[in-house]
GUTORDO-86410 format. One record per residue (C-alpha): x, y, z. Coordinates in nm, 3 decimals, decimal comma, always signed. Layout:
rec xx=X; yy=Y; zz=Z;
...
This chain:
rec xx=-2,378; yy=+0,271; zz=+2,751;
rec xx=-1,946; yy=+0,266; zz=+2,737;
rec xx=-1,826; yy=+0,553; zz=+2,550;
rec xx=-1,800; yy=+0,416; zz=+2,148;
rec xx=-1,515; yy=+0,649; zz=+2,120;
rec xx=-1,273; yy=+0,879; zz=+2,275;
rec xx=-1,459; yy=+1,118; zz=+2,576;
rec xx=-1,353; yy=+1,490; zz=+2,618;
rec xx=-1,360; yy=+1,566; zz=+2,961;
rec xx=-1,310; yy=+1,928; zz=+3,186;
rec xx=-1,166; yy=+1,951; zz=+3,532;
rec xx=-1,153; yy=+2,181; zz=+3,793;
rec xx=-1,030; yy=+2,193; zz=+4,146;
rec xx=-0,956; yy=+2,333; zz=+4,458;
rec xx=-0,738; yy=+2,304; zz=+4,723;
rec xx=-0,733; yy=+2,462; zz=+5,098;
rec xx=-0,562; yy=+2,481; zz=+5,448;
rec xx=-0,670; yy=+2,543; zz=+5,766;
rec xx=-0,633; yy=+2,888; zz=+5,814;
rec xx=-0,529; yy=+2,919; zz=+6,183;
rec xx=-0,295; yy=+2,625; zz=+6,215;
rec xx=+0,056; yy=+2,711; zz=+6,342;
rec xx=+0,307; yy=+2,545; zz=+6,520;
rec xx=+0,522; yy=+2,661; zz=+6,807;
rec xx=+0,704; yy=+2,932; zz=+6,683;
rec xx=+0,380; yy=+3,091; zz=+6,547;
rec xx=+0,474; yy=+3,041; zz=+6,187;
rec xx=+0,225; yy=+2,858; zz=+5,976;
rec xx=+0,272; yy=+2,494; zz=+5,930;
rec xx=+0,308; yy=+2,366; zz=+5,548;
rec xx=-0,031; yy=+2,223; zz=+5,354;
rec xx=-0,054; yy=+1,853; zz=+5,418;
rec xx=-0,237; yy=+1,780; zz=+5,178;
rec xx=-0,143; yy=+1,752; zz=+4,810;
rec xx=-0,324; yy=+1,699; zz=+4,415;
rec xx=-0,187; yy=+1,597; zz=+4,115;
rec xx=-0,331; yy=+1,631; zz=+3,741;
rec xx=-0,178; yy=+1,479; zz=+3,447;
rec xx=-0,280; yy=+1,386; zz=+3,053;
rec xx=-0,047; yy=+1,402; zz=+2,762;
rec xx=+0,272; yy=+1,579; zz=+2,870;
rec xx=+0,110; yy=+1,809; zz=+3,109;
rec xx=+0,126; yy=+1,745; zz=+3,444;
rec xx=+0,092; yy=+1,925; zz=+3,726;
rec xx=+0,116; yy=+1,872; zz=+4,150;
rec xx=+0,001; yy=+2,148; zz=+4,416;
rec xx=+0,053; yy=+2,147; zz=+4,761;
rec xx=-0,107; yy=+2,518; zz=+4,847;
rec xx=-0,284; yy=+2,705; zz=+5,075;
rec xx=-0,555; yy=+2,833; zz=+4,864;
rec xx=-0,607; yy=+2,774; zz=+4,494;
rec xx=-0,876; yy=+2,666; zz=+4,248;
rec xx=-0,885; yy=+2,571; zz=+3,869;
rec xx=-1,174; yy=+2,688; zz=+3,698;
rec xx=-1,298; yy=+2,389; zz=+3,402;
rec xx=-1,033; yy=+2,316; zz=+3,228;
rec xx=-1,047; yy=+2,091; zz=+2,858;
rec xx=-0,910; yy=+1,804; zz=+2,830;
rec xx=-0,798; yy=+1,658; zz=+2,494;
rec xx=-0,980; yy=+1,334; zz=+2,317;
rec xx=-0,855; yy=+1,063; zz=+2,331;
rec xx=-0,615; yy=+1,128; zz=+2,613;
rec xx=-0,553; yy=+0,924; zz=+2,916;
rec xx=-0,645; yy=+1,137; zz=+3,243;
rec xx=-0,488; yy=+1,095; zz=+3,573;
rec xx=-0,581; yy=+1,245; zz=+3,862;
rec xx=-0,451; yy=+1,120; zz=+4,238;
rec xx=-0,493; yy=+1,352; zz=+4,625;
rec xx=-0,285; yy=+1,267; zz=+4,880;
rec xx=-0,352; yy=+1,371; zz=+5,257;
rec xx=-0,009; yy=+1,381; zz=+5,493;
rec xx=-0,109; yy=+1,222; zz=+5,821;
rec xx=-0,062; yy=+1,555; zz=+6,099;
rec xx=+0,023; yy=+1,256; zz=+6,357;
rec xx=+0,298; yy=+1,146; zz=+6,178;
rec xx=+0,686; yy=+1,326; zz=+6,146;
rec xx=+0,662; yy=+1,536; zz=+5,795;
rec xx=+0,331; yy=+1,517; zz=+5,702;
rec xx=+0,349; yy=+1,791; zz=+5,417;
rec xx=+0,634; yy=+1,595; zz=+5,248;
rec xx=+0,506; yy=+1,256; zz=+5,284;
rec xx=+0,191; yy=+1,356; zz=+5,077;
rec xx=+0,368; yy=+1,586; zz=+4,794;
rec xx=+0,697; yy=+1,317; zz=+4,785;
rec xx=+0,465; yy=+1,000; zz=+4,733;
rec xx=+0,223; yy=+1,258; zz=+4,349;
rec xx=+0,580; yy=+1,334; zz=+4,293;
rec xx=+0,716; yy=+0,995; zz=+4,270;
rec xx=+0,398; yy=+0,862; zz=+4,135;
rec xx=+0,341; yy=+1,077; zz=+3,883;
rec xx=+0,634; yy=+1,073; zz=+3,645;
rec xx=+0,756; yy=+1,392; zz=+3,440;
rec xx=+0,680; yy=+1,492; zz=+3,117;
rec xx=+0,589; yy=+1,171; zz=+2,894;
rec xx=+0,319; yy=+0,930; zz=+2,773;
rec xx=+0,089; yy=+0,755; zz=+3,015;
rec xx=-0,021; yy=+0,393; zz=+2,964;
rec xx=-0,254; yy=+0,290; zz=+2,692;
rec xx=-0,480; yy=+0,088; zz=+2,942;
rec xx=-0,662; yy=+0,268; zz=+3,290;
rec xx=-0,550; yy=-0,095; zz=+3,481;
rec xx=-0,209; yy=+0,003; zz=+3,481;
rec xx=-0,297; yy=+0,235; zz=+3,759;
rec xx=-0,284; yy=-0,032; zz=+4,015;
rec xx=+0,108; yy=-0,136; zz=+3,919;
rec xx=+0,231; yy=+0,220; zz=+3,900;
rec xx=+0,093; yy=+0,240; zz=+4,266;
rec xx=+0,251; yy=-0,024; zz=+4,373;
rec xx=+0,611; yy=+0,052; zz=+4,192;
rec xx=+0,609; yy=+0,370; zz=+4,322;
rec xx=+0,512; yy=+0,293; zz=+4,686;
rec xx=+0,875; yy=+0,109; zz=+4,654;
rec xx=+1,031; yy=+0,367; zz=+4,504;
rec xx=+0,866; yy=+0,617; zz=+4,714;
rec xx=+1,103; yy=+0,407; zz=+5,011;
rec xx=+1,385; yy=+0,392; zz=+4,832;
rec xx=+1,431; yy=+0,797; zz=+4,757;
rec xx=+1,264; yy=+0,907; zz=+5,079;
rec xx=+1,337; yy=+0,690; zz=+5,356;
rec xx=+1,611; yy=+0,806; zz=+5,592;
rec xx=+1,570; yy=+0,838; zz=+5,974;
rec xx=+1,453; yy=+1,198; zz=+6,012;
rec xx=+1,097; yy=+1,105; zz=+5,786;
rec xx=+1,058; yy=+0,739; zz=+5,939;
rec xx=+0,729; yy=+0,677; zz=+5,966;
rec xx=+0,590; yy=+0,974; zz=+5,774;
rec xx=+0,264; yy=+0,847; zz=+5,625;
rec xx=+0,048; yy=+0,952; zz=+5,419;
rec xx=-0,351; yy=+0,892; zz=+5,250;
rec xx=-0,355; yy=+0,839; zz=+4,841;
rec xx=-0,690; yy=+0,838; zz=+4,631;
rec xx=-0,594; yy=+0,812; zz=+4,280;
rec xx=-0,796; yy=+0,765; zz=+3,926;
rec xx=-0,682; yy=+0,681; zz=+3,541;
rec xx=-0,944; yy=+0,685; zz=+3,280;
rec xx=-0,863; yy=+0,591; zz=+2,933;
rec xx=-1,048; yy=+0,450; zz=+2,592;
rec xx=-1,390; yy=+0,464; zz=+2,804;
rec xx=-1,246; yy=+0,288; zz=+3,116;
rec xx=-1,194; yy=+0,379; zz=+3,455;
rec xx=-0,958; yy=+0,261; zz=+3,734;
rec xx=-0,979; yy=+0,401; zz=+4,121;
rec xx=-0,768; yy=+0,316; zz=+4,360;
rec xx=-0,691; yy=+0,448; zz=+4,714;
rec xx=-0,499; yy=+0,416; zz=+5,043;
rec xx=-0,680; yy=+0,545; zz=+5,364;
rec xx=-0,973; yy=+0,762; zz=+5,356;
rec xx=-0,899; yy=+0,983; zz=+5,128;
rec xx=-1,194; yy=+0,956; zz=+4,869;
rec xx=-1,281; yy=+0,915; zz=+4,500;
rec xx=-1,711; yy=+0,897; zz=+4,415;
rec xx=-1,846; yy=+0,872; zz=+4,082;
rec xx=-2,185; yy=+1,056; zz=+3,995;
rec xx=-2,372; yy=+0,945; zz=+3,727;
rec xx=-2,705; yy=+1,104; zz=+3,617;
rec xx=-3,010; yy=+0,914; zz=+3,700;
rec xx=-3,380; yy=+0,865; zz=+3,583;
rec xx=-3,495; yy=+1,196; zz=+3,820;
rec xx=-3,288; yy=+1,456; zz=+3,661;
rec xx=-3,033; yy=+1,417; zz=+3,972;
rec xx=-2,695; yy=+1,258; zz=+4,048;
rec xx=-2,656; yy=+0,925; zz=+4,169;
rec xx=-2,335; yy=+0,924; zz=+4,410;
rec xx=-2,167; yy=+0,617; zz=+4,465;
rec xx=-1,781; yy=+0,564; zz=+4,634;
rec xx=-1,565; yy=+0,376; zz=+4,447;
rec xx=-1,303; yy=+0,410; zz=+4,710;
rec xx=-1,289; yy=+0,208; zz=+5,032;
rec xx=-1,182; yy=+0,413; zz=+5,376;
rec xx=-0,915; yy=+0,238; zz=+5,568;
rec xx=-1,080; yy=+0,324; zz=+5,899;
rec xx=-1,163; yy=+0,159; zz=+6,212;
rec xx=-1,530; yy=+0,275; zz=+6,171;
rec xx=-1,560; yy=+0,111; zz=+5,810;
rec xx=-1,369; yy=-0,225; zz=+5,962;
rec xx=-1,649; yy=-0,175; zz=+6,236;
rec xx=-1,949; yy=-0,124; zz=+5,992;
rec xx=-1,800; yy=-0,417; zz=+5,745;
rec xx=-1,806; yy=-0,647; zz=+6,039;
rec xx=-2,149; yy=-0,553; zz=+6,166;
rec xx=-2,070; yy=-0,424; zz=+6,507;
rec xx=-2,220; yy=-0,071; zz=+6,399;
rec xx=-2,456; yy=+0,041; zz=+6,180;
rec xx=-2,491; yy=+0,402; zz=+5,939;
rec xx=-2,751; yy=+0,514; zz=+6,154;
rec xx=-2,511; yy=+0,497; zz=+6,436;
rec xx=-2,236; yy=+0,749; zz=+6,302;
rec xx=-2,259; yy=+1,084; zz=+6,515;
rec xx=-2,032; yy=+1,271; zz=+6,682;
rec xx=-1,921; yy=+1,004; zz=+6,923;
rec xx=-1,814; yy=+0,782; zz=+6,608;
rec xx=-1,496; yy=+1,012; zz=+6,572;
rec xx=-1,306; yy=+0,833; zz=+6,812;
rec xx=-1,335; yy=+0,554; zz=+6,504;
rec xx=-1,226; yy=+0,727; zz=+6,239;
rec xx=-0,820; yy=+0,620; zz=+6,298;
rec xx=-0,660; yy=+0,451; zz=+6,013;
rec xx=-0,593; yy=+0,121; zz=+5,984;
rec xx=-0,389; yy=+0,167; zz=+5,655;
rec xx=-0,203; yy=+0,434; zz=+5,511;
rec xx=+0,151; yy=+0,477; zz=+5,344;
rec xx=+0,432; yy=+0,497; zz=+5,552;
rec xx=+0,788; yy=+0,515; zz=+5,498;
rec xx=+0,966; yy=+0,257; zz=+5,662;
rec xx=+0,684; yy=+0,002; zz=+5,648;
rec xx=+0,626; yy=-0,313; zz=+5,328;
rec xx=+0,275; yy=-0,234; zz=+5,253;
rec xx=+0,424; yy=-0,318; zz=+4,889;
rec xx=+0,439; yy=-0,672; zz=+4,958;
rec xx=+0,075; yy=-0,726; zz=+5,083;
rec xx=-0,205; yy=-0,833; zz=+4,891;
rec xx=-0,471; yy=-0,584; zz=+4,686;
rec xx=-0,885; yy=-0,543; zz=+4,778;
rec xx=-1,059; yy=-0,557; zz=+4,455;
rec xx=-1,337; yy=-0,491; zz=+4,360;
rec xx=-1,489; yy=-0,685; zz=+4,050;
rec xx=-1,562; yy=-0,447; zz=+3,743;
rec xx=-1,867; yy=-0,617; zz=+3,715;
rec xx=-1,934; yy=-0,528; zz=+4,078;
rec xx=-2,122; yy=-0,220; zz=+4,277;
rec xx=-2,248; yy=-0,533; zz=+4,454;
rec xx=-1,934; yy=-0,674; zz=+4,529;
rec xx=-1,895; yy=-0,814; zz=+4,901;
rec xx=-1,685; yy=-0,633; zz=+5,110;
rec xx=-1,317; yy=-0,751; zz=+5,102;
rec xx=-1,086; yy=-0,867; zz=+5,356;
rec xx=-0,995; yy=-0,604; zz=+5,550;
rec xx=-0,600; yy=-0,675; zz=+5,565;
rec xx=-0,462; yy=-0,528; zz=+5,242;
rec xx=-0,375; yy=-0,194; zz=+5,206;
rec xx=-0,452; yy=-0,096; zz=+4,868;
rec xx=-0,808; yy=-0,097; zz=+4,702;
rec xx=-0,898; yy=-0,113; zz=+4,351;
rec xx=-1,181; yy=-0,049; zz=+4,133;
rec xx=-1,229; yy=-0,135; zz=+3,774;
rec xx=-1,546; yy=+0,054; zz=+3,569;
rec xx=-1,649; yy=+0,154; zz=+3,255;
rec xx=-1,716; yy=+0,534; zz=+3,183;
rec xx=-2,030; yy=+0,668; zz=+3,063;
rec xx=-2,120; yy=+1,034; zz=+2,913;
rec xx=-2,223; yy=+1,247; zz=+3,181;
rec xx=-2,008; yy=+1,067; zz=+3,447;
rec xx=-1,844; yy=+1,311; zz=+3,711;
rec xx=-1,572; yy=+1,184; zz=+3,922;
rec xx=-1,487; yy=+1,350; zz=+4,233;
rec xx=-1,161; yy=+1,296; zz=+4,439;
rec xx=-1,115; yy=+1,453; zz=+4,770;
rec xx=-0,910; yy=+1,420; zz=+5,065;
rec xx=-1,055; yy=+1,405; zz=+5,395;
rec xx=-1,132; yy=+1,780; zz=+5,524;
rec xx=-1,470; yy=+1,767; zz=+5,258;
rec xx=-1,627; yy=+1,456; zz=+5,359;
rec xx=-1,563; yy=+1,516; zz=+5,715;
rec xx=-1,613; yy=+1,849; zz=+5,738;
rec xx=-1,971; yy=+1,788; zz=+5,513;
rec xx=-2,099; yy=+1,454; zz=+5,585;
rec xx=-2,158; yy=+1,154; zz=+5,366;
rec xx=-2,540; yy=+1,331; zz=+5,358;
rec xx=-2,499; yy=+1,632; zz=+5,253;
rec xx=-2,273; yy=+1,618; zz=+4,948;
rec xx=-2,534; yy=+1,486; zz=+4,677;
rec xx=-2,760; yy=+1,763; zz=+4,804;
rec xx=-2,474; yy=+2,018; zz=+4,725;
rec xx=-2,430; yy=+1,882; zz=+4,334;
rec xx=-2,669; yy=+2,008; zz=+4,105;
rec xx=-2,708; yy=+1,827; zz=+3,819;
rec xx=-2,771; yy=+2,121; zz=+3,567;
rec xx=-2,528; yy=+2,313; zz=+3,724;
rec xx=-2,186; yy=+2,337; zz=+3,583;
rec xx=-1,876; yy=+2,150; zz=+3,679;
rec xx=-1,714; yy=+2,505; zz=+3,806;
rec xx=-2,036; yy=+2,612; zz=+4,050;
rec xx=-2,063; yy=+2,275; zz=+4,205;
rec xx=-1,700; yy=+2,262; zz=+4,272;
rec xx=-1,725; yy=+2,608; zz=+4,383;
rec xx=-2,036; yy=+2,502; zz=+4,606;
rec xx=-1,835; yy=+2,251; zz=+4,750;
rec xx=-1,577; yy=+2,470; zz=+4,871;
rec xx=-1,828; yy=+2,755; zz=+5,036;
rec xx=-2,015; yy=+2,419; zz=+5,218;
rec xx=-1,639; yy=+2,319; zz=+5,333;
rec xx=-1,558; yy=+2,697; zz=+5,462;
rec xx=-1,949; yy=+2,780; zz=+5,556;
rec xx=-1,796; yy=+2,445; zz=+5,798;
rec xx=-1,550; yy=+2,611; zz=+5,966;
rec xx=-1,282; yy=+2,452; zz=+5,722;
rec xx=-1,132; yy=+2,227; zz=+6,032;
rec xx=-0,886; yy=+2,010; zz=+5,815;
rec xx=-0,664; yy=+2,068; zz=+5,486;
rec xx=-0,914; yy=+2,005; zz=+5,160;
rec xx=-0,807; yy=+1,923; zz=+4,845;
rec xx=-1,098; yy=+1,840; zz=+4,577;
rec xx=-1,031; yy=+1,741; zz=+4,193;
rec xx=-1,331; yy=+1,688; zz=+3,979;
rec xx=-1,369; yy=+1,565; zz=+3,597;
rec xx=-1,658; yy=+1,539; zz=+3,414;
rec xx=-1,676; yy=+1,337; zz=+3,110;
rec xx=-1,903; yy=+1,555; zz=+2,827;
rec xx=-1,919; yy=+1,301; zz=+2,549;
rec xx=-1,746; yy=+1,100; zz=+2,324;
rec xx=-1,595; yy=+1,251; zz=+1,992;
rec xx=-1,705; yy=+1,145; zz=+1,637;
C-alpha cells in the first residue's frame, strides 16, 4: 500500500576508483565518477577515490534526492563532465519541489544550463552518464541518461527482495535485446563489444530538445519505448520497506545483473548490504570507477 503519510528513510553509500589507473606521467587520473545527496538544505556531491556513508536519517516529511553520474573515460574531461553536470543539477542550499515529477524538468533545465556554463572548446564533447531519483509525499520519480542504474527492491511473499530496474541503459546491447536480435541468455563475455552508448550527455550536443521515454506509473509492464530519446523516466509510488539503489556502471558490470539480488539480504541492514556490495565489487577486481547510493524507506510517521 502508498505510504498514508510522510516515510523516514536512511541512506548510505559508497564510492570507489580504480586503483591502478594512471595516465602518462604516472600520476593518478581524477575519479570519473560522481554522487550527489540532497533533502532540506543539506546537500552534498563527492567525486572521491574511496569513501562510504554509513546509514544516515533522513527527516519526515522531506523530499530526498539522490542522482550518480559516470564521466565517459573516451571522452575529453571525463571527471568534470560528471561532477559539473550534480553540480549544476543540484542547486545550493534551498527547498526542493513539493512534487517527485519535477525531477524530469530540473533534468532537462539543467542539461541547458549545464551547456551554457561549461561549454567552451577545450571540454567539447565531454559526456557524461546521469541516474537520478526524487521521492516525496510517498512518490517516486527515476530518471536516467546512459547506463548508469537506479533498481528498486521491494520485499516479497518469500522473505526476499524483489529487484526490478526502473532505469533504462542507453546501450547498443539493450537497443539489440529491445529489438529482438539477442536474447538474455545470450549476454557473455563476447556481448561487451555491445555495451557502447547510444545516449549520454555531452557538451556541445541538443539532447535538450529531443523527446522523453516514459514509462507509465501504472506500468512495470510498460512496452519498451522508442529507442531515440535520450532521457528516461519513471513515475512510482513508494511503499514501506522499499530500497532504492543507484549505481553507476563499475557494480553492475563488474557483478552481473545475476548476482546482485543474491548479494542483498533482506534481514540484513541497509549498511552490511551496501557494504556487501562493495567487497563483491573489489572481491571483482574493481575494473571501473563505482559509485553506489542506497535509501531505504522504514515507514511512514504518525
Amino acid at each position: 500500500m502508498p505510504l498514508p503519510a510522510p516515510a523516514t528513510f536512511a541512506i548510505a553509500l559508497f564510492q570507489h576508483a580504480i586503483d591502478q589507473r594512471h595516465c602518462r606521467n604516472g600520476h593518478r587520473l581524477n575519479m570519473q565518477d560522481a554522487l550527489a545527496f540532497q533533502w532540506g538544505r543539506q546537500r552534498a556531491i563527492w567525486q572521491e577515490q574511496d569513501a562510504s556513508l554509513p546509514a544516515q536519517p533522513v527527516p519526515a516529511g522531506a523530499a530526498l534526492w539522490l542522482s550518480v553520474a559516470d564521466g565517459v573515460s573516451a571522452s575529453p574531461h571525463a571527471a568534470l563532465a560528471s561532477r559539473s553536470l550534480l553540480h549544476t543539477l543540484h542547486h545550493p542550499a534551498g527547498l526542493l519541489p513539493g512534487s517527485a515529477s519535477a525531477l524530469p524538468a530540473l533534468v532537462r533545465a539543467a542539461a541547458s544550463a549545464w551547456q551554457s556554463r561549461y561549454l567552451k572548446p577545450a571540454t567539447q564533447g565531454a559526456s557524461t552518464t546521469l541516474a537520478s531519483l526524487m521521492i516525496k509525499n510517498g512518490q517516486a520519480c527515476a530518471v536516467n541518461c546512459g547506463d548508469s542504474r537506479i533498481w528498486r527492491l521491494r520485499p516479497n511473499a518469500t522473505g526476499g527482495m524483489a529487484w526490478q530496474q526502473l532505469s533504462r541503459d542507453h546501450t547498443i546491447w539493450q537497443h539489440m535485446l529491445d529489438e529482438g536480435e539477442v536474447s538474455p541468455e545470450q549476454r557473455g563475455a563476447g556481448a561487451s563489444i555491445y555495451q557502447g552508448l547510444l545516449h549520454c550527455l555531452t557538451l556541445g550536443s541538443n539532447q535538450g530538445n529531443e523527446p522523453d521515454w516514459l514509462d507509465a506509473p501504472a506500468g512495470d509492464d510498460t512496452p519498451p519505448p522508442a529507442l531515440e530519446n535520450w532521457l528516461h523516466i519513471w513515475h512510482g509510488q513508494v511503499q514501506a520497506g522499499d530500497v532504492f539503489v543507484l549505481a553507476t556502471d563499475g557494480l553492475h558490470d563488474s557483478l552481473g545483473d545475476e548476482r546482485l539480488p543474491q548479494l542483498w539480504q533482506a534481514q540484513a541492514s541497509l549498511d552490511a548490504n551496501v557494504q556487501a556490495l562493495k567487497a563483491a565489487y573489489l572481491q571483482a577486481g574493481a575494473p571501473d570507477d563505482c559509485s553506489v547510493v542506497a535509501v531505504r524507506v522504514q515507514g511512514a510517521c504518525a
